[in-house]
C-alpha positions as CSV (number, residue, x, y, z in Angstrom):
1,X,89.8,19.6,-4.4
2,X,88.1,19.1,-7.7
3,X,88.1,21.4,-10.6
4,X,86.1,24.6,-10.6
5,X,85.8,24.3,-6.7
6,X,88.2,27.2,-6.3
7,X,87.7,29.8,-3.2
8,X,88.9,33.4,-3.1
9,X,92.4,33.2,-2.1
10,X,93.5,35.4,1.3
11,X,94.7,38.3,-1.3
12,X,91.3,38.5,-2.9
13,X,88.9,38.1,-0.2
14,X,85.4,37.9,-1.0
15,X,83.4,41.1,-0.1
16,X,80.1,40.0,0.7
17,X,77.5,42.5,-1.2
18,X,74.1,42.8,-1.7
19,X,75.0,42.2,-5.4
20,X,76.1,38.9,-4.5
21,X,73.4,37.9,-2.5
22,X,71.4,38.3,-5.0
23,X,72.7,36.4,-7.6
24,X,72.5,33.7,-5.1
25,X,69.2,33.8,-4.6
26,X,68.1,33.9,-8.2
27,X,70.0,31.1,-8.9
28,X,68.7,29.2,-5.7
29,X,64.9,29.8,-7.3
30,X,65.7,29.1,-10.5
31,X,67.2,25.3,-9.0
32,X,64.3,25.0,-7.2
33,X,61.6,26.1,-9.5
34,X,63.1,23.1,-11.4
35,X,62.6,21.0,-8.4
36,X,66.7,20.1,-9.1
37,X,68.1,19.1,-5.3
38,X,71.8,20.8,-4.7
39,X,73.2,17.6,-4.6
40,X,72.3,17.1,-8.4
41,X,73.2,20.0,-9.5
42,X,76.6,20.1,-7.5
43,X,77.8,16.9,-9.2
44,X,76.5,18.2,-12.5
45,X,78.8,21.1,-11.9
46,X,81.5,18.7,-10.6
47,X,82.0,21.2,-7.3
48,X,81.4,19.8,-3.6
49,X,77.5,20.1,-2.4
50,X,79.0,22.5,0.5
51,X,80.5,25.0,-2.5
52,X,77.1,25.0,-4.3
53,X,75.4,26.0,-1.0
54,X,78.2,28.6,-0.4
55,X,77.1,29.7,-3.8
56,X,73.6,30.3,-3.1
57,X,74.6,31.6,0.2
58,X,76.6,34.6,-1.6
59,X,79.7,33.3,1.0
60,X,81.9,32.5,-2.5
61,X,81.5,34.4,-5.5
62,X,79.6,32.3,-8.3
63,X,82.1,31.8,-11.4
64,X,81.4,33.2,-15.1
65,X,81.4,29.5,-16.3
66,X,79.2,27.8,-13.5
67,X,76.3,30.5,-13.9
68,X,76.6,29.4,-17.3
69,X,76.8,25.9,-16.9
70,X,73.9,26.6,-14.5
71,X,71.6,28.7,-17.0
72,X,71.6,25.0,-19.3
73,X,71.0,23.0,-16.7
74,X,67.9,24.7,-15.6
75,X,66.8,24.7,-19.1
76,X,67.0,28.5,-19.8
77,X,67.2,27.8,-23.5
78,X,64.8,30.2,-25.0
79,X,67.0,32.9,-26.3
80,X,65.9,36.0,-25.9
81,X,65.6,35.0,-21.7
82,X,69.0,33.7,-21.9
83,X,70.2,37.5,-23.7
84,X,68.4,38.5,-20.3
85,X,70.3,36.5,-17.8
86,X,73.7,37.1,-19.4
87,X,73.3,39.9,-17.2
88,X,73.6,37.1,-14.1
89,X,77.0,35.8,-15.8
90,X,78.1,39.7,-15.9
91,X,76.7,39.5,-11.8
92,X,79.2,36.5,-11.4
93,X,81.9,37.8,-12.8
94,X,82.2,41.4,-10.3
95,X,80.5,40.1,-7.7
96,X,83.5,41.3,-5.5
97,X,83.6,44.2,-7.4
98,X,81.7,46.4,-5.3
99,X,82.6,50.1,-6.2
100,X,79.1,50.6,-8.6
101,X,76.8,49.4,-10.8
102,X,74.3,50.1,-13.1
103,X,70.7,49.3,-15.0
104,X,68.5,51.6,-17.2
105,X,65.0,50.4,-16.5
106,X,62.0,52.9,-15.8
107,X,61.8,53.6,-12.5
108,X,58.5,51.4,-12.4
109,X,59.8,48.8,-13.8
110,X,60.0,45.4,-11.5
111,X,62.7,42.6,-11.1
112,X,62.3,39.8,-13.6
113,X,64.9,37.9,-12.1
114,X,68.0,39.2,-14.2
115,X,68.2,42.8,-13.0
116,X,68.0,43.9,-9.3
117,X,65.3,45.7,-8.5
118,X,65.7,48.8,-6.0
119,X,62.8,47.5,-3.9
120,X,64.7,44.0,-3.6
121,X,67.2,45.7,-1.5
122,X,64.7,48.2,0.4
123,X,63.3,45.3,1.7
124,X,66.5,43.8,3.4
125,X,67.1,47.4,4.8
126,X,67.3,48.5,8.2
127,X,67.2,52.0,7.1
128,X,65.6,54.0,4.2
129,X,67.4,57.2,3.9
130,X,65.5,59.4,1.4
131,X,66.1,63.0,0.1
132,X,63.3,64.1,-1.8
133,X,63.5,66.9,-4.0
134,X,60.9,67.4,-6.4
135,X,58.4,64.7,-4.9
136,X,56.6,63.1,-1.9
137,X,58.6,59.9,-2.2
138,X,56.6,56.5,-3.1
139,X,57.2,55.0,0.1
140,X,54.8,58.1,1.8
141,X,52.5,58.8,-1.1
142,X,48.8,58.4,-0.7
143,X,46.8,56.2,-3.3
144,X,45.3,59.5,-4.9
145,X,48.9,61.3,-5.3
146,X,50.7,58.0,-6.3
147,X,48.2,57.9,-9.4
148,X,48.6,61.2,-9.9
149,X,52.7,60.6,-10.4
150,X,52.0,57.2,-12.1
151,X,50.2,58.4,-14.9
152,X,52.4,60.8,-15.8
153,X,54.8,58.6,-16.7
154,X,53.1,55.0,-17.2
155,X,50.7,56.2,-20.3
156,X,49.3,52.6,-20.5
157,X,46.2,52.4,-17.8
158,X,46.5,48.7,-17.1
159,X,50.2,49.3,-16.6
160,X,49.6,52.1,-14.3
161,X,46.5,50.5,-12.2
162,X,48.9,48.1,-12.0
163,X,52.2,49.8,-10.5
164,X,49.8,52.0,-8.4
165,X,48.7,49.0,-6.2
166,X,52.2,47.6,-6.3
167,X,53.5,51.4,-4.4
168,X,51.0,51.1,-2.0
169,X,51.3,47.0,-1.3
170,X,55.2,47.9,-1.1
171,X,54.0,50.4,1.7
172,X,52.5,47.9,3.8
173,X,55.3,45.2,3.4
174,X,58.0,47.8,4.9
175,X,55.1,48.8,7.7
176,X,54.3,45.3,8.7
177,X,58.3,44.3,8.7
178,X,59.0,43.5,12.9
179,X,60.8,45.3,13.3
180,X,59.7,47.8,11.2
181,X,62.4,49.5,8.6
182,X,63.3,52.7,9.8
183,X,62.6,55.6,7.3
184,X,64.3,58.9,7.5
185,X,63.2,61.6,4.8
186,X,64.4,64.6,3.8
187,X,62.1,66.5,1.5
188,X,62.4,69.6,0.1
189,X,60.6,72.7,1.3
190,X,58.3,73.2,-2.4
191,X,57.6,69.9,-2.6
192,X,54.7,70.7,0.3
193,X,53.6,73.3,-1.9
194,X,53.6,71.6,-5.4
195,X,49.7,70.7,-6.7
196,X,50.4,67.0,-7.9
197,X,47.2,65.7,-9.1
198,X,45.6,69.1,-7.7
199,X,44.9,71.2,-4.3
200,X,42.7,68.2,-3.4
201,X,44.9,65.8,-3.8
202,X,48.2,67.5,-2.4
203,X,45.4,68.5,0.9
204,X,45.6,64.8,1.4
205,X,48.7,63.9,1.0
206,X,49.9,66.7,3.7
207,X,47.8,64.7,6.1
208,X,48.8,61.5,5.6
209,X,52.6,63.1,6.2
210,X,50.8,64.8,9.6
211,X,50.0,61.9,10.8
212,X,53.0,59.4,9.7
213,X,55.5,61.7,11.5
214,X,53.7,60.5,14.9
215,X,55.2,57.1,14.0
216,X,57.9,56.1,16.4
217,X,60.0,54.5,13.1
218,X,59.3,57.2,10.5
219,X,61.1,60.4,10.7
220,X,60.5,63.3,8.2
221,X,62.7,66.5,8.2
222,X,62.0,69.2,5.9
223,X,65.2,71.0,4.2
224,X,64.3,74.4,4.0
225,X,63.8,76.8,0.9
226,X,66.4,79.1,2.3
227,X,69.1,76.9,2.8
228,X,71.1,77.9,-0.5
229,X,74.0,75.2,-1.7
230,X,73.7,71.8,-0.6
231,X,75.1,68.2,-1.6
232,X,71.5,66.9,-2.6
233,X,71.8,70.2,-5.0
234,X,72.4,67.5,-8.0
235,X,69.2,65.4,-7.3
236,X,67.1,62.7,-5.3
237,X,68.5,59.9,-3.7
238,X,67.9,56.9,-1.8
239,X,70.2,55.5,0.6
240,X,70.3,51.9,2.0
241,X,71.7,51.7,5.4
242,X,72.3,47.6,5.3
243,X,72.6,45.2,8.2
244,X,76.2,43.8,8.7
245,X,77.9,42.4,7.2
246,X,77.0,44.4,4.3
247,X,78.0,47.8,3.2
248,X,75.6,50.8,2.5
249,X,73.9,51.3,-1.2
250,X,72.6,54.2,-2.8
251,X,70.1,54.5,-5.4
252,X,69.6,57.6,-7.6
253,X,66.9,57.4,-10.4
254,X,67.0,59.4,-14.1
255,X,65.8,59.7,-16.9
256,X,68.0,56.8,-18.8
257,X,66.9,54.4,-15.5
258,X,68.6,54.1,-12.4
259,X,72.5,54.3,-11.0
260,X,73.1,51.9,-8.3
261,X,76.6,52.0,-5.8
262,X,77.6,50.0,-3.3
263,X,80.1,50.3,-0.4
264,X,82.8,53.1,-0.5
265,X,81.1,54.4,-3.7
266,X,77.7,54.7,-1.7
267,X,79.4,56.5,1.1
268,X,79.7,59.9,-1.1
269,X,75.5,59.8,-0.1
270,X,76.1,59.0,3.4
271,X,77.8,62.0,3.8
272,X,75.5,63.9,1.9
273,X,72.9,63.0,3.3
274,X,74.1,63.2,6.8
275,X,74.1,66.7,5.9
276,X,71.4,67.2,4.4
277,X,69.7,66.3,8.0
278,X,71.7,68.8,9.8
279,X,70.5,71.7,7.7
280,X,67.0,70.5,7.9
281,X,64.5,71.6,10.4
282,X,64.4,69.0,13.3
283,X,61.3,66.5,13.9
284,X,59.3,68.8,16.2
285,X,59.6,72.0,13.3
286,X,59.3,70.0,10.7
287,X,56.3,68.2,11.7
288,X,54.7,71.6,12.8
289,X,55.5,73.1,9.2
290,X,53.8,69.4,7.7
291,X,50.7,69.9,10.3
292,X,50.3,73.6,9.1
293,X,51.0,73.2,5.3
294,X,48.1,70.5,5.6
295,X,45.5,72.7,8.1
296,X,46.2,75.4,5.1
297,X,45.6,72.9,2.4
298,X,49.7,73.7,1.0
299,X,52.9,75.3,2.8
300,X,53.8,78.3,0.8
301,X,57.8,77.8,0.1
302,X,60.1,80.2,2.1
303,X,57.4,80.7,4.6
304,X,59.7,78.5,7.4
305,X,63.2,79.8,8.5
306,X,65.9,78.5,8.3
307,X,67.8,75.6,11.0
308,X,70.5,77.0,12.4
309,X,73.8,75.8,11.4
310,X,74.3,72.3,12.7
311,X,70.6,72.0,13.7
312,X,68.5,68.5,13.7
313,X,71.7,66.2,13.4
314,X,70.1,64.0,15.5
315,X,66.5,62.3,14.5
């Protein structure tokens, strides 16, 4: 074997993540955007054409050195891009680490190619597990109430005409996956109540949520106001429920950007959130409160009761 074509050893088998998968496909675009075959590159490297592939493939872990050995060859020269993809090096290096990670980006903000982007691995989900505390979440919001958000936090208009059709194209991409990505929400009582954008706007939204509930892959549970302590007390989450062989993540937004966490670090919001569906209303109570909160034009908080202890653990 040549040099640099090491493989992780039996003692420090390769995880595969959804970190490391993407690293491989960035660097897979940015070979063929250069229109370099592997073949080329592999012998640039001086590594077998089957480890380059196992590279892209995220089956080995890319090394610090290669990705930068990589970043020259496809003539990533300009500095201030090559300040961005240092983050890829970083990638390389714990891409088998896969206890958390981290990015401060606006929640808006898209993948350029050096950070992951949250919708990059909702895409590749077979479940979308979302407690929503404060808002409808994106992936349920009407045009009118998606502006309504948008603008409060994208002050630029272009930017914000801009990430509104992006929400709603995102929308369609997850409905017209076959088969379609399962989406399980559980949203705060209030947030049926709360104006965003106005009555007229919230009026819509609560029919739009009527009727999505009638889809056989879309299942939204309302946590009621009386349910006291809770372990989504501290915030909204999303959780990705991945195909094998790759472990769960979770992604929780704030203020300074996002946190992301992978694998047993991610399994802390499995939990909760498995919860967090038992002491929800089930489907048929929660879609009666959604149908009644939109024939009413809002839901007035506390007007449901409680589920009984245990209630709804099954969608």
């Amino acid at each position: 074997m040549r040099e640099g074509t090491e493989v992780p050893t039996k003692r420090e088998q390769f995880v595969q993540t959804m970190r490391a998968q993407f690293l491989g496909e960035r660097m897979r675009a940015l070979r063929e955007e250069r229109g370099l075959t592997l073949k080329y590159v592999a012998e640039y490297l001086g590594v077998e054409f089957s480890t380059l592939a196992r590279y892209e493939r995220a089956e080995w872990p890319f090394r610090r050195d290669h990705v930068s050995a990589l970043l020259d060859v496809y003539g990533v020269h300009d500095e201030a891009k090559r300040a961005q993809l240092v983050e890829l090096v970083e990638l390389a290096q714990d891409a088998w680490r896969i206890d958390q990670w981290h990015q401060a980006y606006s929640a808006y903000d898209s993948a350029d190619g050096t950070v992951i982007d949250p919708w990059w691995l909702q895409c590749r989900a077979e479940e979308l597990c979302i407690y929503a505390a404060t808002l409808v979440p994106d992936l349920v919001q009407t045009r009118e109430y998606a502006d309504a958000v948008v603008r409060h936090v994208e002050k630029a208009v272009l930017r914000a005409d801009n990430v509104v059709r992006q929400v709603i194209a995102r929308q369609q991409v997850l409905e017209d996956k076959k088969p379609s990505t399962r989406l399980t929400i559980v949203m705060e009582e209030p947030v049926l109540a709360r104006p965003v954008g106005g009555r007229a706007v919230l009026q819509q939204q609560l029919e739009h949520l009527a009727r999505l509930v009638e889809r056989p892959h879309v299942n939204i549970r309302v946590l009621p106001t009386q349910v006291g302590w809770h372990p989504g007390i501290h915030g909204t989450f999303t959780l990705c429920r991945m195909a094998r062989p790759y472990p769960p993540v979770a992604v929780a937004e704030h203020l300074g950007g996002r946190l992301i966490l992978e694998a047993a670090a991610a399994d802390r919001y499995a939990a909760a959130f498995d919860k967090l569906t038992e002491l929800a209303l089930d489907p048929m109570r929660s879609a009666d409160l959604i149908g009644k909160a939109a024939g009413s034009g809002a839901a007035r908080p506390g007007e449901s009761a409680p589920a009984p202890a245990g209630q709804g653990a099954a969608a």
